[in-house]
C-alpha positions as CSV (number, residue, x, y, z in Angstrom):
1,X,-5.5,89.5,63.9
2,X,-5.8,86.3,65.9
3,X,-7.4,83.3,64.2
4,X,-10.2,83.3,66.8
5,X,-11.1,87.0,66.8
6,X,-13.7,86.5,64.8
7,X,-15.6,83.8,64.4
8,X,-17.6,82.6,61.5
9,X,-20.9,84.0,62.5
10,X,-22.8,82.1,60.2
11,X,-21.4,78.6,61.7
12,X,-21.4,79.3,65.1
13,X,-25.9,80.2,65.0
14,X,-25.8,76.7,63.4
15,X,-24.3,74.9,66.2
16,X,-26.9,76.6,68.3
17,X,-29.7,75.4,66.4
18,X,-28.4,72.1,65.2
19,X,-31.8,70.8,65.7
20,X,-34.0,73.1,64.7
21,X,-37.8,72.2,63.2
22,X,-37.3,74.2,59.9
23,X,-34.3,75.4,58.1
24,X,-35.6,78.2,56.1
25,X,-31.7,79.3,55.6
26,X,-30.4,76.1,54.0
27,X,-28.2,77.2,50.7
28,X,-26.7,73.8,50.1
29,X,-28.3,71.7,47.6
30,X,-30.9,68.4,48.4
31,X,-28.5,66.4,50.2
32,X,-28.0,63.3,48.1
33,X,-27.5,59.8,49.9
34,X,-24.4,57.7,49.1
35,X,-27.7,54.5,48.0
36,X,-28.5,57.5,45.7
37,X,-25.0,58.1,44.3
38,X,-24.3,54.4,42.9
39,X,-27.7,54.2,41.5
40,X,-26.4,57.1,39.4
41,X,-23.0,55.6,38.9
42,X,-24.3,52.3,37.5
43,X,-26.5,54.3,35.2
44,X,-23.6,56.0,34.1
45,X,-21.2,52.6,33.4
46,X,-19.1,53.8,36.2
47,X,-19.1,50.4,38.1
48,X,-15.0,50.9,37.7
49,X,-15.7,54.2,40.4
50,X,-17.9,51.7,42.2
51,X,-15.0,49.4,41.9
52,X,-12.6,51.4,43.4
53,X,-14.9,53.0,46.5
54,X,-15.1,49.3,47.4
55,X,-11.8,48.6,46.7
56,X,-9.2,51.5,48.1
57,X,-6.6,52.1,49.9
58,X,-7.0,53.8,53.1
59,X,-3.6,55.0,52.8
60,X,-2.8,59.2,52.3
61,X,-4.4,60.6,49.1
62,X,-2.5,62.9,46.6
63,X,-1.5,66.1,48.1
64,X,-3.2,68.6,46.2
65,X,-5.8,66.3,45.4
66,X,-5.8,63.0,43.2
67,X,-5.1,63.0,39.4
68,X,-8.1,61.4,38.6
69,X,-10.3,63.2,40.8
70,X,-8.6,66.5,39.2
71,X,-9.1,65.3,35.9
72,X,-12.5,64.7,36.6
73,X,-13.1,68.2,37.8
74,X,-11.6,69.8,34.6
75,X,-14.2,68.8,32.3
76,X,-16.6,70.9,34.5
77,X,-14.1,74.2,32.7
78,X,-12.9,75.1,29.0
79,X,-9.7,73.9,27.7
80,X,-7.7,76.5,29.3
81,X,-8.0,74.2,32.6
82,X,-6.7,71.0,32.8
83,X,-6.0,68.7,36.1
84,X,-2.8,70.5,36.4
85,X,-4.9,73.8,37.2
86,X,-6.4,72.2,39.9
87,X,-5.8,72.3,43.7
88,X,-8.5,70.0,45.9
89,X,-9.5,71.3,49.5
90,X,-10.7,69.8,52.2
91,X,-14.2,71.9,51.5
92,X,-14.7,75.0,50.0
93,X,-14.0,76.8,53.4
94,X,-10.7,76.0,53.7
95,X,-9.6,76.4,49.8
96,X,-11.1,80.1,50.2
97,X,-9.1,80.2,53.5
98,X,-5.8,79.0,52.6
99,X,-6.1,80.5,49.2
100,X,-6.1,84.1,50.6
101,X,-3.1,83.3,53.3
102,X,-0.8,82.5,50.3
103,X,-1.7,85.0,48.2
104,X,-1.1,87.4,50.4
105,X,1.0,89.4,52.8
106,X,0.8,91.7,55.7
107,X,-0.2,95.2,54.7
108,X,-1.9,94.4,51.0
109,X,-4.7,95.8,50.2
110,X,-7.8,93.5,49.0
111,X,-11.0,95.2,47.9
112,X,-14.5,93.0,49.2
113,X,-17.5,92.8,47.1
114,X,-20.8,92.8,49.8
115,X,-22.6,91.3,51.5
116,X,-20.6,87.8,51.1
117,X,-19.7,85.2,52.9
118,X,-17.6,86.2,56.2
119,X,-15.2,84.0,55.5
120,X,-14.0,85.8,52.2
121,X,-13.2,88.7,54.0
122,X,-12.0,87.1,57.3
123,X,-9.2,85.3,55.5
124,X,-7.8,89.3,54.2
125,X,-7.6,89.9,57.8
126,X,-6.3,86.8,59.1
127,X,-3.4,87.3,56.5
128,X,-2.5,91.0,57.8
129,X,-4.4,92.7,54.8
130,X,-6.6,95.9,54.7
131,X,-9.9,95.4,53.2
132,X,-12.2,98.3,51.6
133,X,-15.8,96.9,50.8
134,X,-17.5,98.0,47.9
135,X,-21.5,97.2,48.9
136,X,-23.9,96.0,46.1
137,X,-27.1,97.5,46.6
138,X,-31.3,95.7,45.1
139,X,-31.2,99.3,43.5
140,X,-28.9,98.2,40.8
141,X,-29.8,94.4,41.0
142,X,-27.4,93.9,42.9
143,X,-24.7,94.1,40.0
144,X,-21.0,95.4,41.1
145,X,-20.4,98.8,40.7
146,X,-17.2,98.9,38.5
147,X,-16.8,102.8,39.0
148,X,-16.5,101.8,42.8
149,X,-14.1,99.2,41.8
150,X,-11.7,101.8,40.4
151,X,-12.3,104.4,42.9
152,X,-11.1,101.3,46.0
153,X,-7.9,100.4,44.1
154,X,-4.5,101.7,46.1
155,X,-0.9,101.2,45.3
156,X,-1.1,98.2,47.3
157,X,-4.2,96.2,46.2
158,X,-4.0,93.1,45.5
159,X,-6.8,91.0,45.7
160,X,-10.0,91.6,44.5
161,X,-12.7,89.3,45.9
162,X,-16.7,88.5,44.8
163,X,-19.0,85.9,44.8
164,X,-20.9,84.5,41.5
165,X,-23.0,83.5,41.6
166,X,-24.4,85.9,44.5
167,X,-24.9,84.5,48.1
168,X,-27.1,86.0,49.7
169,X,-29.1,87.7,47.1
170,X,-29.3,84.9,44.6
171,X,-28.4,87.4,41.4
172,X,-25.6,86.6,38.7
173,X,-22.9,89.2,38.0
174,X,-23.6,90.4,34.1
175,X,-21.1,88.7,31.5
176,X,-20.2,92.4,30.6
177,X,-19.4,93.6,34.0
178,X,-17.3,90.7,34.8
179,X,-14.7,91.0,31.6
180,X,-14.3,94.5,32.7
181,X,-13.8,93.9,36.4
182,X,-11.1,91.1,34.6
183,X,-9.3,94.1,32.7
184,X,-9.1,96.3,35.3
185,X,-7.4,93.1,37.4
186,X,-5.0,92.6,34.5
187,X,-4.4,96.4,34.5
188,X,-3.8,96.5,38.2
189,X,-1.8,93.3,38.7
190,X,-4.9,92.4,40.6
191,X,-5.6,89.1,41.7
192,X,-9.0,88.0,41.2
193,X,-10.7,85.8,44.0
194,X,-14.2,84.3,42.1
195,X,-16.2,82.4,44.8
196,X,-18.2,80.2,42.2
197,X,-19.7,77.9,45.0
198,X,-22.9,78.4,43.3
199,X,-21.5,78.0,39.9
200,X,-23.9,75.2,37.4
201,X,-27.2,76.5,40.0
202,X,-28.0,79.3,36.9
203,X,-32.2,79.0,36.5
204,X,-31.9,79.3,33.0
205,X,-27.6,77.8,31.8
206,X,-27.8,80.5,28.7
207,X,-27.2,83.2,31.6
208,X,-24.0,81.3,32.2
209,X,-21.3,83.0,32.2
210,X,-17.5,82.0,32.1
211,X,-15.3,80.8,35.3
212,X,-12.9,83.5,36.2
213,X,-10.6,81.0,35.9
214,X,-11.2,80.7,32.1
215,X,-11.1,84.6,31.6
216,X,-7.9,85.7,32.9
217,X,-4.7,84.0,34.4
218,X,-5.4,86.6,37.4
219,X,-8.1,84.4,38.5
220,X,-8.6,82.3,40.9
221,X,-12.3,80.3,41.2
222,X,-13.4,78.4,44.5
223,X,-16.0,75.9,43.8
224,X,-17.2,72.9,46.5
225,X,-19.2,69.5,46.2
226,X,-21.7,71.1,48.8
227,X,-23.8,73.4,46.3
228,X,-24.6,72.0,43.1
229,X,-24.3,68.3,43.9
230,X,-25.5,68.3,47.5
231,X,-22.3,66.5,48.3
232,X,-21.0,68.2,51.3
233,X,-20.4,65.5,53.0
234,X,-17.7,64.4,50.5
235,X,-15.4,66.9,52.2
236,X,-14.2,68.3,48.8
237,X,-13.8,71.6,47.3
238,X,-11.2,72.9,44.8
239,X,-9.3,76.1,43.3
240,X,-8.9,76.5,39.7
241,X,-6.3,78.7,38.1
242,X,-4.6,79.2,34.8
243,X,-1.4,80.5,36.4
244,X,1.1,77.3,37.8
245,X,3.1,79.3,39.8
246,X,0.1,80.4,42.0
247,X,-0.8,76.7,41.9
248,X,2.4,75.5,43.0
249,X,1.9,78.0,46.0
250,X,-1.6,76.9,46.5
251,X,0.0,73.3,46.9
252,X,2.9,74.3,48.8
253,X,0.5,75.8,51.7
254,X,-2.2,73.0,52.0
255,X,0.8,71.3,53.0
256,X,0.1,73.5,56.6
257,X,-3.3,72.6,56.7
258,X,-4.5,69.5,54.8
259,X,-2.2,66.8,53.8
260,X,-4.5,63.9,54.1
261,X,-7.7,63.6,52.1
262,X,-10.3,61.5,52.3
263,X,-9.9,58.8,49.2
264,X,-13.3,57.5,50.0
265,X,-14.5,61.3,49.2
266,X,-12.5,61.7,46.3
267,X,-13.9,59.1,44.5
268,X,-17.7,59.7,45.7
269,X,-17.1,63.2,44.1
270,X,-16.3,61.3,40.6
271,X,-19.1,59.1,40.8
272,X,-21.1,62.6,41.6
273,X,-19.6,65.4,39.0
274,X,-19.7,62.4,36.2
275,X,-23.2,62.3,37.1
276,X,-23.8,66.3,36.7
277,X,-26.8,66.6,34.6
278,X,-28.9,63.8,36.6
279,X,-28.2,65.8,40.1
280,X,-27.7,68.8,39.6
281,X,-30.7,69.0,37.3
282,X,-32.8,67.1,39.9
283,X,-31.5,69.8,42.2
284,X,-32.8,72.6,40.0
285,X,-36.1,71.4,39.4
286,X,-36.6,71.0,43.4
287,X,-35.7,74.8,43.3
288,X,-38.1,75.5,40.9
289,X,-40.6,74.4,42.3
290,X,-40.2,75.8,45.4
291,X,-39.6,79.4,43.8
292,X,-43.5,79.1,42.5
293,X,-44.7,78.8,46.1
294,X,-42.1,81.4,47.3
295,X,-43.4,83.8,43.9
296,X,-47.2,83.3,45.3
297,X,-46.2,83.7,49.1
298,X,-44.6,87.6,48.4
299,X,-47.3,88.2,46.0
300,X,-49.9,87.5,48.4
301,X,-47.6,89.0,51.5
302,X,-46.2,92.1,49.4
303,X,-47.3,94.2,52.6
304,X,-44.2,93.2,54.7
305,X,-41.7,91.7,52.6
306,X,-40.2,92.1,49.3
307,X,-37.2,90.7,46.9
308,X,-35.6,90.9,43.4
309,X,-36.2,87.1,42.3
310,X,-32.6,85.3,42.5
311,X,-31.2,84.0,39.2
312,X,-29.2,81.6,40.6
313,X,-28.3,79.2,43.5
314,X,-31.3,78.5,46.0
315,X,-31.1,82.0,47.9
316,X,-32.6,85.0,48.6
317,X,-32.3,88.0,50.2
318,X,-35.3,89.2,51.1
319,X,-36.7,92.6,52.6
320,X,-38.6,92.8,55.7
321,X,-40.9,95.9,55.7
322,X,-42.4,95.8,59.3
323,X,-41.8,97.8,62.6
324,X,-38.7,95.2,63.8
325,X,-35.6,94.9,62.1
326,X,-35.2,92.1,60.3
327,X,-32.3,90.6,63.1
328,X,-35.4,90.8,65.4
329,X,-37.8,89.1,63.3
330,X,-34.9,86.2,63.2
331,X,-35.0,85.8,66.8
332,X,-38.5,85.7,66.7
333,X,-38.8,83.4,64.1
334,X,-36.2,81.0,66.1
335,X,-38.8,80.5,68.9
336,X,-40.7,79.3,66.6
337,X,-38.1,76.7,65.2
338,X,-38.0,78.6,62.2
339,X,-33.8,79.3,60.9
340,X,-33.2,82.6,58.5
341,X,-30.0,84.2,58.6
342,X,-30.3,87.3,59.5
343,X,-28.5,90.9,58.4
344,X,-25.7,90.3,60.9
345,X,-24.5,86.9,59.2
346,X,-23.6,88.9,56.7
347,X,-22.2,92.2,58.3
348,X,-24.4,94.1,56.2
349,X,-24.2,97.8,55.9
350,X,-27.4,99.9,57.9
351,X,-29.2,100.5,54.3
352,X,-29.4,96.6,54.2
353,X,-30.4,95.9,57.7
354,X,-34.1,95.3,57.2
355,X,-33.0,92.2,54.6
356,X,-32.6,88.3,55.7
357,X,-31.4,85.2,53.5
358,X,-34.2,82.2,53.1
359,X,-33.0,79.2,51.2
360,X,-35.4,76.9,48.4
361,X,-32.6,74.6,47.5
362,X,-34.2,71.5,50.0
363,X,-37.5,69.7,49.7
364,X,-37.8,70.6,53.2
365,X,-38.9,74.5,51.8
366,X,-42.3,74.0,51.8
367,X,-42.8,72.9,55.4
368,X,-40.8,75.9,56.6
369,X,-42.4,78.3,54.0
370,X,-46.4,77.3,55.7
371,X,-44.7,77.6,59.2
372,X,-43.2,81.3,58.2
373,X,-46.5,82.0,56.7
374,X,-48.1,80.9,59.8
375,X,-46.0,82.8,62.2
376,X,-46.7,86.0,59.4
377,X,-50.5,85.6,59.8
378,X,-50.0,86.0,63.7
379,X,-48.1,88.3,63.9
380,X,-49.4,90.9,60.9
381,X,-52.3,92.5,63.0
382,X,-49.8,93.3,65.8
383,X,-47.2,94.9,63.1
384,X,-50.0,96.9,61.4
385,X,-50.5,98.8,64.8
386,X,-46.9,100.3,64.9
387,X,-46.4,100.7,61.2
C-alpha cells in the first residue's frame, strides 16, 4: 500500500469545508486561547512555565519529547509510568501512525475494533499488515465482543487495536471487558494499541477505568493535547508504555518522521496538563450542558433520529430514521452550512449506514443544534410522505 492510497477521509471533507457556518461534527474540546492558558498558570504558581515560554530556546527540543514535559505527562498515569515510559508526538495522528509502522511488519495480522478512526486501521495497511475488523454494534452498547476477539486471532496477530474512550459513539469500554481483552493480549503475545484520545472526558470519573498502559506491558496508549484540554494547537500528543524496549523503538522511528518539536508547545502543554482540573472540568461542564439540549432535541424528534447517550468524550453517533441514508442527509445538511460526519468517515459496515457523528464538546453546539433543528422542521413533512 502506497501512503496516498487512501486518504484520511475525515481530514480531507474538512479542508472542503474549512469555513463552514456550523460545525456540528467538532470532537475536540472548547479551544482554549494561549491569554486563557497563563491566566491558569499564574493561578497555579507556575510563573517559572511562564518564565520559560518567555524565555526559550528556539533551538531543537528533546527527541522523544522533553524530560520535563514527559515528567509532566506521567502524573496524568499510576506509578507503573514514569517519564521514561513516555514517547511525545508531533499530535496524536502521527504517534498512532508511527506507532503501528514500528510495531509492525509486512504480513502481521492486526485485528480493528469499529467504527474508529481511519487512521488506526490505515497505519496496519501502510505497514504491510492484514486487518480483520470486529464491528461493535448500539445492540450491545456498543461494548467489544470478546468472543469475536478470540474467534479473529491467527498465528500471526499481532496487534490488537480499539479506541476508549469510543469515537464515534461516545460509550466507554466496561472495566471487565477490558482486563479480559488484556489477558487474552498477554496470552496471544498480542500487542495492545488503546487510542485513549478521549481519555479524562468520562461524564461521571468513577466510570474511569485504567490506561492500557497501566494494565499490561502489552499496551500501548495514544493520548493528544487536542481532546481534553482543547490544546491542539500545541502540536503534542504522546505514547505511553510499560515495556522500554518498545519505547526505545518508538524513539528510534520518530527519528524518520519528527525530530524537531516545537519547545514553545512543549511547555504550553505543561502550563495546560498542570492545570487539568480547571480545563478540563470547564470543558465538561460545557458538554453538559449541551447534552441537556441534545437529551430534549431527540426527545422531542424521536420520530427520525435516535442514540444510546455517550458516556464519554463530546460525541455521538446518532441514528437517522428517515427515507435518505444518513450520507445523504450530510450532503443535505452541508448546503445548509451545517458539518456532521457521516457513515463513510467512518467506513461503517451496511447495518450502520443510517448513523452520523454530531459533536457537543464546543459552545458553538447550540447554534448548530437550532440550525439542525431548523433544517429537521423543513424537511420532516417531505420525509413523512416516503416513510
Amino acid at each position: 500500500m502506497h501512503l496516498l492510497d487512501n486518504p484520511i477521509r475525515s481530514e480531507e471533507l474538512l479542508v472542503k469545508t474549512f469555513d463552514i457556518k456550523h460545525r456540528f461534527y467538532a470532537s475536540s474540546s472548547e479551544p482554549l486561547t494561549h491569554k486563557e492558558l497563563i491566566e491558569f498558570a499564574r493561578e497555579n504558581g507556575d510563573d517559572y512555565l511562564i518564565n520559560l515560554y518567555n524565555d526559550h530556546s528556539l533551538g531543537y527540543a528533546e527527541n522523544g519529547g522533553s524530560e520535563d514535559l514527559r515528567q509532566v505527562i506521567a502524573t496524568l498515569y499510576d506509578e507503573k509510568i514514569s517519564a521514561d515510559n513516555i514517547v511525545i508526538f508531533p499530535g496524536g495522528q502521527t504517534g498512532m501512525t508511527i506507532t503501528t509502522l514500528a510495531m509492525l511488519h509486512s504480513g502481521d495480522h492486526a485485528i480493528i475494533v469499529t467504527p474508529s478512526y481511519q487512521s488506526l486501521e490505515e497505519g496496519v495497511k501502510l505497514a504491510g499488515g492484514k486487518v480483520t475488523r470486529v464491528p461493535l454494534t448500539p445492540n450491545d452498547k456498543w461494548q467489544v465482543d470478546v468472543e469475536a476477539i478470540k474467534k479473529a486471532i491467527q498465528k500471526n496477530t499481532r496487534y490488537l487495536v480499539f479506541n476508549d474512550p469510543h469515537n464515534p459513539s461516545g460509550s466507554l469500554m466496561r472495566e471487565d471487558i477490558k482486563r479480559e481483552l488484556v489477558k487474552i493480549a498477554e496470552a496471544n503475545d498480542i500487542l495492545i494499541l488503546s487510542d485513549e484520545v478521549y481519555r479524562l472526558l468520562e461524564f461521571d470519573d468513577s466510570q474511569r477505568s485504567a490506561s492500557v498502559a497501566e494494565l499490561t506491558k502489552n499496551g500501548l496508549a495514544l493520548a493528544t493535547m487536542a481532546k481534553p484540554w482543547g490544546a491542539g494547537g500545541t502540536c503534542v500528543g504522546w505514547v505511553v508504555c510499560q515495556d522500554n524496549t518498545i519505547i526505545e523503538s518508538l524513539r528510534k522511528a520518530q527519528h524518520m518522521f519528527g525530530v524537531c518539536f516545537s519547545r514553545a508547545g512543549e511547555i504550553q502543554a505543561m502550563m495546560a496538563i498542570r492545570a487539568t482540573k480547571q480545563i478540563v472540568g470547564r470543558n465538561l461542564q460545557i458538554i453538559r450542558d449541551n447534552l441537556e439540549l441534545l437529551d430534549a432535541f431527540f426527545h422531542e424528534y424521536e420520530e427520525w433520529f435516535e442514540w444510546i447517550r455517550p458516556e464519554a468524550s463530546g460525541t455521538g453517533f446518532v441514528k437517522f430514521k428517515g427515507p435518505i441514508t444518513a450520507d445523504d442527509l450530510a450532503k443535505q445538511l452541508l448546503d445548509v452550512g451545517i458539518l456532521v460526519f457521516p457513515s463513510y468517515i467512518f467506513d461503517c459496515d451496511e447495518d450502520l449506514k443510517q448513523y452520523f457523528r454530531i459533536g457537543f464538546s464546543r459552545r458553538t453546539m447550540p447554534a448548530a443544534l437550532n440550525a439542525f433543528k431548523k433544517f429537521v422542521d423543513e424537511n420532516s413533512e417531505n420525509w413523512r410522505q416516503y416513510k
